[in-house]
C-alpha positions as CSV (number, residue, x, y, z in Angstrom):
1,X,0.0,0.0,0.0
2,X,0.8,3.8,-0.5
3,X,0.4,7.1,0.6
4,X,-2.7,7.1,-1.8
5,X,-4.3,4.5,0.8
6,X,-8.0,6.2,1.7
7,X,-10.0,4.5,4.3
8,X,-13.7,5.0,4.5
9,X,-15.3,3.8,8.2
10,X,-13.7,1.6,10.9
11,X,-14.4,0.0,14.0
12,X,-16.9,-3.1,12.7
13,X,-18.3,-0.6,9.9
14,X,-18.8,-1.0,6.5
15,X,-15.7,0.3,4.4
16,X,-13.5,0.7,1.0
17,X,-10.2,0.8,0.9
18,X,-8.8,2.6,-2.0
19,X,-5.2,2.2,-2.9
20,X,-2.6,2.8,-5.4
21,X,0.4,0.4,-6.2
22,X,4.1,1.6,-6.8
23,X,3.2,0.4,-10.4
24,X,0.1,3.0,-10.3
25,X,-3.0,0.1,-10.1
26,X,-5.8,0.8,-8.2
27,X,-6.5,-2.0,-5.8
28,X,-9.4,-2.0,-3.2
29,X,-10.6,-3.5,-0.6
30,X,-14.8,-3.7,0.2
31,X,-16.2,-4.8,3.7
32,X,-20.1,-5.0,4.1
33,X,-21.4,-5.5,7.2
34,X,-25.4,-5.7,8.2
35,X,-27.1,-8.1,9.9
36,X,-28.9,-9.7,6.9
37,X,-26.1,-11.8,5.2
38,X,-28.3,-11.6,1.7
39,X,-28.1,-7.9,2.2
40,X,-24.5,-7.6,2.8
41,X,-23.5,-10.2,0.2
42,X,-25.9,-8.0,-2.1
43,X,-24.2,-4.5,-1.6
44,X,-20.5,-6.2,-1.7
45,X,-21.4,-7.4,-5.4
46,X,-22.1,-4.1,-6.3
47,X,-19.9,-1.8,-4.7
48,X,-17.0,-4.7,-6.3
49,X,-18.8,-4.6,-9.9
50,X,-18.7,-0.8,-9.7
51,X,-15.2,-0.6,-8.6
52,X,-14.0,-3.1,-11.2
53,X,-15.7,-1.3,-13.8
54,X,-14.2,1.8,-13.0
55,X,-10.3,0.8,-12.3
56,X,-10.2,-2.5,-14.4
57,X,-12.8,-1.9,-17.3
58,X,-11.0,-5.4,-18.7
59,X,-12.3,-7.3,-15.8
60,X,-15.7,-6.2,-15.6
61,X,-17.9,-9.0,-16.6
62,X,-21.3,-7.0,-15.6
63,X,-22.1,-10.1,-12.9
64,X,-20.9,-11.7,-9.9
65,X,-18.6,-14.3,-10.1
């Protein structure tokens, strides 16, 4: 990880981490947490989908996997 590192919520919340690489990647990291697994399971997906879609166009595949 970098200096580029942004956390978003701690402490048993939900978060993303956002992250650069020395070769200038993005990575991230996504943490759902709710009390409904379905729920939590369901935002991950999406918040990951959007992500890959937007750092890694090559890998979006537009589902889960």
């Amino acid at each position: 990880m970098s200096d580029d590192e942004i956390n978003v919520g701690e402490g048993g919340r939900s978060s993303v981490k956002l992250a650069r690489t020395s070769k200038g990647e993005t990575t991230y990291e996504v943490k759902v947490y709710d009390d409904d697994p379905d729920a939590a399971t369901a935002t991950a997906t999406r918040l990951y989908e959007e992500l890959t879609a937007r750092y890694h166009p090559d890998l979006a595949t537009g589902g889960a996997r």
